[in-house]
C-alpha positions in Angstrom: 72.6 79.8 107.2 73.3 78.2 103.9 76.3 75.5 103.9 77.5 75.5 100.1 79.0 78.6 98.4 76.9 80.4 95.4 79.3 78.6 92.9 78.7 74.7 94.9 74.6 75.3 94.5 74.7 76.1 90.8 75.1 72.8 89.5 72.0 71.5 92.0 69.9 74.0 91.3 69.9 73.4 87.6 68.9 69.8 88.3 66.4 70.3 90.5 64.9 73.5 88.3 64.9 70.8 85.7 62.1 68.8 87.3 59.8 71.1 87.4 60.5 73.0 84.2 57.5 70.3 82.5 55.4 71.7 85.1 55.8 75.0 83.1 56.2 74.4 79.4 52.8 72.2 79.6 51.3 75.5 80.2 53.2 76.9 77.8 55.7 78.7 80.2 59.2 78.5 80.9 62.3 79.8 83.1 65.8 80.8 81.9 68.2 80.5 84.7 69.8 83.5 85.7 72.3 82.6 88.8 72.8 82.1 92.7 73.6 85.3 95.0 74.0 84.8 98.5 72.1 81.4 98.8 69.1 82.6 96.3 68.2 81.7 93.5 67.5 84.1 90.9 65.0 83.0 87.3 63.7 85.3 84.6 59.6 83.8 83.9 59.4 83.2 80.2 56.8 82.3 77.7 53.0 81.9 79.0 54.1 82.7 82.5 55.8 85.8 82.3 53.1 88.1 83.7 51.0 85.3 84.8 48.9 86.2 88.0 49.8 82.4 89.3 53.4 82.7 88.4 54.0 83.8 92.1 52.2 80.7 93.4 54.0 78.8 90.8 57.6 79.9 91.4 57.3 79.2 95.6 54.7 76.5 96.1 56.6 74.1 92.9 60.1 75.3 92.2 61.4 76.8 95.4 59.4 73.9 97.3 61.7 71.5 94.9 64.6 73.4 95.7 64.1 73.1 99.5 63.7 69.0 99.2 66.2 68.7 97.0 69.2 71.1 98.1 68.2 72.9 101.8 65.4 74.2 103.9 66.9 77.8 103.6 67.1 78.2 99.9 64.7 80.9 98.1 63.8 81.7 94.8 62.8 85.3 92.8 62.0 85.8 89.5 63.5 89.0 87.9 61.8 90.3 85.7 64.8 92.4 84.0 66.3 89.1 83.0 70.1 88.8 83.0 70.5 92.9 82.8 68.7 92.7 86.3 70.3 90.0 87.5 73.8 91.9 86.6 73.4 94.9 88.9 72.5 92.7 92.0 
């Protein structure tokens, strides 16, 4: 179970996103960050690796593993594709 509220991770998250956001923009990629529901982390994939068939390996092998070292052993990560309209009706 997750020991900080939604509203305590957001601040964390964004730093720790931050490290690996180079990791994406080299290739031409990026993430826009959409919020924290319920101890998950919720990104929209921009740029080069929206639709990119590593974007998945990407997004839990690099940022969620960040997030884990960084924050907790329990935290995930999902990109929504729908962007903030998506992220809205969760």
């Amino acid at each position: 179970m997750m020991p900080f509220s939604d509203e305590e991770l957001i601040n964390p998250v964004k730093k720790s996103l931050e490290k690996s956001l180079p990791i994406l923009e080299r290739d031409g990629g990026g993430l826009e960050f959409l919020g924290v529901k319920n101890g998950v982390v919720y990104v929209h994939l921009i740029g080069a690796c929206k639709g990119c068939a590593s974007s998945g390996i990407t997004l839990k092998y690099s940022l969620e593993r960040q997030l884990k070292i960084d924050i907790h052993p329990e935290i995930s990560i999902v990109n929504l594709e729908g962007g903030e309209q998506e992220f809205a009706r969760l």
